[in-house]
C-alpha positions as CSV (number, residue, x, y, z in Angstrom):
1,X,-46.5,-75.3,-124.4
2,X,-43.3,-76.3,-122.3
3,X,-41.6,-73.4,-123.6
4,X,-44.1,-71.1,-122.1
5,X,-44.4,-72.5,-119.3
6,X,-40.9,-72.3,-118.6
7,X,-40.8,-68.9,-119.6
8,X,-43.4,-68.3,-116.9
9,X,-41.8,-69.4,-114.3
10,X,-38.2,-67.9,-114.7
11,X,-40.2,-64.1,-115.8
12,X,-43.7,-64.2,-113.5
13,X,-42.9,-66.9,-110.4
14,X,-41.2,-64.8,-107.7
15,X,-40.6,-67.9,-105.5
16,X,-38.6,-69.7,-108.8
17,X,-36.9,-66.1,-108.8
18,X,-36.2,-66.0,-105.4
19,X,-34.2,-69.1,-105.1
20,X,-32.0,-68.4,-107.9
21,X,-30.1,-65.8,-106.1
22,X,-28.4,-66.3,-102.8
23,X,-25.6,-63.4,-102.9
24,X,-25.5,-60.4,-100.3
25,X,-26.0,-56.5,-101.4
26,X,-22.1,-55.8,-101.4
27,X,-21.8,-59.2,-104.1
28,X,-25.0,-57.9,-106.5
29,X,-24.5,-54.3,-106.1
30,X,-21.5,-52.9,-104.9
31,X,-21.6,-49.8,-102.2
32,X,-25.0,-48.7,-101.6
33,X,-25.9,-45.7,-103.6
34,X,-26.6,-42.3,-101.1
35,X,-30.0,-41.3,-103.0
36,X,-31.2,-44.8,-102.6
37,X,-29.8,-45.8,-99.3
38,X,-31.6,-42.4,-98.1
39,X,-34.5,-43.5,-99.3
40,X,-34.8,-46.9,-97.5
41,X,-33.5,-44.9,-94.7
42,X,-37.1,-42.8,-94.8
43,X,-38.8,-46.3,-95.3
44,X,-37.6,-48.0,-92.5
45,X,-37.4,-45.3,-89.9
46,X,-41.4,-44.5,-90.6
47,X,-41.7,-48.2,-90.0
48,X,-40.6,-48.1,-86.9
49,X,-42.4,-45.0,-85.9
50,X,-46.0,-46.2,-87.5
51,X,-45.0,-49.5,-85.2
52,X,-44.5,-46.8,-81.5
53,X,-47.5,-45.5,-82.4
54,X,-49.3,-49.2,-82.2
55,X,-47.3,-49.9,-79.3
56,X,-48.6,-46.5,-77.7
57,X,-52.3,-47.2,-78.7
58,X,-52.0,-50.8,-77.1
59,X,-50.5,-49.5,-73.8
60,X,-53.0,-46.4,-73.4
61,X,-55.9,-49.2,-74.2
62,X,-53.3,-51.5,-71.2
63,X,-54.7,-54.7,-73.5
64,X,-52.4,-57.3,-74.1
65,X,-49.8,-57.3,-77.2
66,X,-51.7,-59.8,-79.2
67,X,-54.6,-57.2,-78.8
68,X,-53.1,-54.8,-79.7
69,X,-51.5,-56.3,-82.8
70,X,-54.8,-57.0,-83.6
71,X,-56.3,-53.5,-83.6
72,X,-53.9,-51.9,-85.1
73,X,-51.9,-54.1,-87.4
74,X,-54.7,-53.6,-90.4
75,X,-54.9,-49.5,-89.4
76,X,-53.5,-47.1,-92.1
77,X,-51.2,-44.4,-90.1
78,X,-53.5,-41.7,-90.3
79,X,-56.2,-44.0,-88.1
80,X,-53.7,-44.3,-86.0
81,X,-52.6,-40.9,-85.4
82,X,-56.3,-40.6,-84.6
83,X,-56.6,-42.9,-82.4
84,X,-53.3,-42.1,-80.8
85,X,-54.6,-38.5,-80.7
86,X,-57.9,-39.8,-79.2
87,X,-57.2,-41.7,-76.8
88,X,-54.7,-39.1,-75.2
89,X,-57.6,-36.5,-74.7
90,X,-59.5,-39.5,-72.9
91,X,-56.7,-40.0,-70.7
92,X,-54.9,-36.9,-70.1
93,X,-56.4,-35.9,-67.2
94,X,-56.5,-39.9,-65.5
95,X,-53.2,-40.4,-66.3
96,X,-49.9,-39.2,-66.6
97,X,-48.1,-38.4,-70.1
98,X,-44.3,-37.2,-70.3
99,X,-45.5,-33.6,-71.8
100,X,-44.0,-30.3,-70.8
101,X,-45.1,-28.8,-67.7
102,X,-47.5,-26.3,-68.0
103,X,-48.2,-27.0,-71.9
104,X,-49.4,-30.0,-72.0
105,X,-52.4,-29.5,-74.2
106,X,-50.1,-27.7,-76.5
107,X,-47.7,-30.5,-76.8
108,X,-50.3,-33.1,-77.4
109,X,-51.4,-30.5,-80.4
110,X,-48.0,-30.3,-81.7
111,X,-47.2,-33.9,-81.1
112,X,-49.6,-35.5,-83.3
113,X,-48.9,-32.6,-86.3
114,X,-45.9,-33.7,-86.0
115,X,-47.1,-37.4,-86.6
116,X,-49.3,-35.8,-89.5
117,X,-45.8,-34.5,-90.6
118,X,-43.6,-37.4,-91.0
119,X,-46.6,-38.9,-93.0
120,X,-46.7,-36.8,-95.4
121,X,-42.7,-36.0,-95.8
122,X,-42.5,-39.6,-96.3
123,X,-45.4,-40.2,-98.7
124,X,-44.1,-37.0,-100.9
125,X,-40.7,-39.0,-101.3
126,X,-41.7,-42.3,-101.4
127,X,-44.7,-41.6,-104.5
128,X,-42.3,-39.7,-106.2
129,X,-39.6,-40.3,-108.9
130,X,-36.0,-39.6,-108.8
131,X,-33.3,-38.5,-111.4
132,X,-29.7,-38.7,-110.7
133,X,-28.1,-35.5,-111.7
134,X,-24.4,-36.3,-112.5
135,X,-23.6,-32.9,-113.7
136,X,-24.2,-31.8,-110.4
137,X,-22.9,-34.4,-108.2
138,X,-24.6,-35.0,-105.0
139,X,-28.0,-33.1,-106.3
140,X,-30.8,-35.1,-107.4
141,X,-34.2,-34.0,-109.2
142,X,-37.1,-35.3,-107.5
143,X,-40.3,-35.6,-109.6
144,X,-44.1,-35.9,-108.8
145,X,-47.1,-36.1,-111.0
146,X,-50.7,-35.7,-109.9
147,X,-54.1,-35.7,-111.5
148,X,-56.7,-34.3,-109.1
149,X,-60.7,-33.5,-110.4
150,X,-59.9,-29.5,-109.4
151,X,-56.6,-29.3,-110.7
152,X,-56.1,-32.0,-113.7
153,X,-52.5,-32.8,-114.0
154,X,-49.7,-31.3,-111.9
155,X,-46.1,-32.1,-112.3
156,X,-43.7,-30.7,-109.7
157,X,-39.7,-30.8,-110.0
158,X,-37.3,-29.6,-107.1
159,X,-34.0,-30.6,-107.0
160,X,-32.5,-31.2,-103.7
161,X,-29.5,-33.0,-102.0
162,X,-29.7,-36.1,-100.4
163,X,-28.7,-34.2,-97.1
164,X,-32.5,-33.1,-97.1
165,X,-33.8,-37.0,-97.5
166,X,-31.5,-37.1,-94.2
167,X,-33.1,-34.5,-92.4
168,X,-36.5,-36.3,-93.0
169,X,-35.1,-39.5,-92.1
170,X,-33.9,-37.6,-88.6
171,X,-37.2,-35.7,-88.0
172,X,-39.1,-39.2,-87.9
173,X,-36.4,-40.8,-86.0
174,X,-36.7,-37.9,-83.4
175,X,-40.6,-38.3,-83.4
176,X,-40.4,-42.3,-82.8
177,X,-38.0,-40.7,-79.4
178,X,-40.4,-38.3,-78.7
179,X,-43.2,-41.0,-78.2
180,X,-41.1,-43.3,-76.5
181,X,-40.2,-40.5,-74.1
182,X,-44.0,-39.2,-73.9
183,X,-44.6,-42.6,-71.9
184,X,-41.7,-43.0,-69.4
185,X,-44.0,-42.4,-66.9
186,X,-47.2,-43.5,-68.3
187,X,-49.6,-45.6,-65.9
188,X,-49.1,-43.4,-63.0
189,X,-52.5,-42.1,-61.8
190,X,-52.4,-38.1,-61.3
């Protein structure tokens, strides 16, 4: 029984496997690999954009941060994107939004497919698998299976380079700046 028990812990108890290793990235893995540091790249950055978006919802709604966190924080990213989207067309023509002159209602459009875009470039890598391809150096095979009722099963390869997980991570970067930018003057009655 003891012998299970201890096997339980060191396989199934993350907070037993937690404190058993204290050692930095560099000391357990060496240099970060480029496929994989791209990838974290992706995850982070959409982080921070899903988090602008809360940020934008909260200051459009001029509540308090706490109430805003509390909207938002148990949204999915398309709710927000809605919302986002929603609560523009309320206030478009009360307030003032950083939008190109004379386009406006264009750039609102293309601003939140935008949004729409980055969710979905990042949910096709992040639900996806990855092979390394050594003969090939720097290319990678990406892989990603799908069982819809219409379709059944759907497996689709590409290869790619990781320059192209870069690009992705650099469209939401420039989409987080584009939303930060929408509201420099923000607040200012027209």
């Amino acid at each position: 029984m003891k012998e299970f028990e201890d096997y339980k812990k060191e396989i199934f108890d993350f907070e037993y496997f937690n404190s058993k290793a204290k050692e930095g990235f560099d000391e357990r893995l060496g240099e970060p690999e480029e496929l994989e540091a791209a990838i974290g790249l992706i995850s982070v950055s959409f982080s921070d954009l899903e988090d602008e978006i809360s940020k934008a919802i909260t200051r459009m709604l001029n509540i308090s941060k706490e109430l805003g966190d509390i909207i938002t924080c148990e949204l999915s990213y398309k709710i927000k994107v809605h919302i986002f989207s929603s609560l523009i067309q309320h206030l478009k023509e009360s307030y003032h939004f950083n939008a190109v002159p004379g386009h406006e209602d264009e750039y609102y459009k293309e601003l939140v497919k935008a949004l729409f875009k980055c969710e979905e470039l990042r949910n096709r890598i992040m639900h996806s698998s990855y092979i390394k391809d050594f003969q090939n150096g720097k290319r990678h095979i990406r892989r990603k299976k799908t069982a819809k009722a219409k379709r059944g099963l759907i497996e689709t390869t590409e290869m790619f380079q990781t320059y192209h997980l870069l690009n992705i991570y650099d469209y939401i970067v420039s989409m987080k700046m584009e939303i930060d930018e929408f509201f420099i003057n923000f607040g200012e009655k027209k």
